[in-house]
C-alpha positions, 0 to 999 in steps of 0.5 A, spaced: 704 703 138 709 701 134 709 703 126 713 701 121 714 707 115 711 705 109 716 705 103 711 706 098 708 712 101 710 719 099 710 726 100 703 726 097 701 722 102 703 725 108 700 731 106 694 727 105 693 724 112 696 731 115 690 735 111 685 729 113 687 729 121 685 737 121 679 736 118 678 730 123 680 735 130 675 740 127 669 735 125 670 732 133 671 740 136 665 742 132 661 735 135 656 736 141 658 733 147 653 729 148 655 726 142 662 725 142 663 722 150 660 716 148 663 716 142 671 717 145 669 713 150 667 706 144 672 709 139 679 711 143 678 708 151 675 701 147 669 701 152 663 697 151 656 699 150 655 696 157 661 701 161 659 707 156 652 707 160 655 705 167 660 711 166 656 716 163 649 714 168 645 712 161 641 707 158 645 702 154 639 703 148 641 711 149 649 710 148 647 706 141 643 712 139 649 717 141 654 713 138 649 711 132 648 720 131 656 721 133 658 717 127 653 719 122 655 726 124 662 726 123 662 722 116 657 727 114 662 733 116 669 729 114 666 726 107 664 734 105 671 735 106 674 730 102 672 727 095 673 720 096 677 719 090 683 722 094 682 717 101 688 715 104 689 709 108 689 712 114 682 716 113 680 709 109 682 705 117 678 711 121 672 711 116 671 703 118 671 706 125 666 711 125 662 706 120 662 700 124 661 700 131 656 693 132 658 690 138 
């Protein structure tokens, strides 16, 4: 994906999203498997609940669980990280992704 540089962003920032994509690579590290499958499966390969439950052989109501418990997880280990005071875009888009999720 093409991004365009912000003009308004600075050192500070870049700093930010480098700090936070670390603590990102960590919290997905440190998440148990059975968690994170489902999890990048929805977030990163964009499947539905339905192809979820079909690739990884369990029922759609177990996938919502896991993707449920998975975002729950990581913004608990990524908000003890990081104040909130201090969010940058990057973390304030990745933050709606793990929130969010209804399909």
């Amino acid at each position: 994906m093409l991004q365009i540089a912000d003009p308004h962003r600075g050192p500070e920032d870049e700093a930010i999203d480098g700090e936070f994509s670390k603590d990102l690579e960590e919290a997905l590290h440190s998440t148990p498997d059975w968690m994170l499958s489902p999890f990048l499966l929805r977030e990163i390969e964009e499947m539905s609940y339905k192809e979820i439950a079909q690739v990884l052989q369990i029922p759609m109501g177990t996938v919502m669980s896991r993707l449920s418990r998975a975002r729950q997880l990581l913004v608990k280990k990524l908000s003890v990280k990081n104040r909130p005071s201090v969010r940058s875009s990057s973390q304030q888009s990745l933050g709606s992704a793990i929130e969010g999720g209804a399909e």
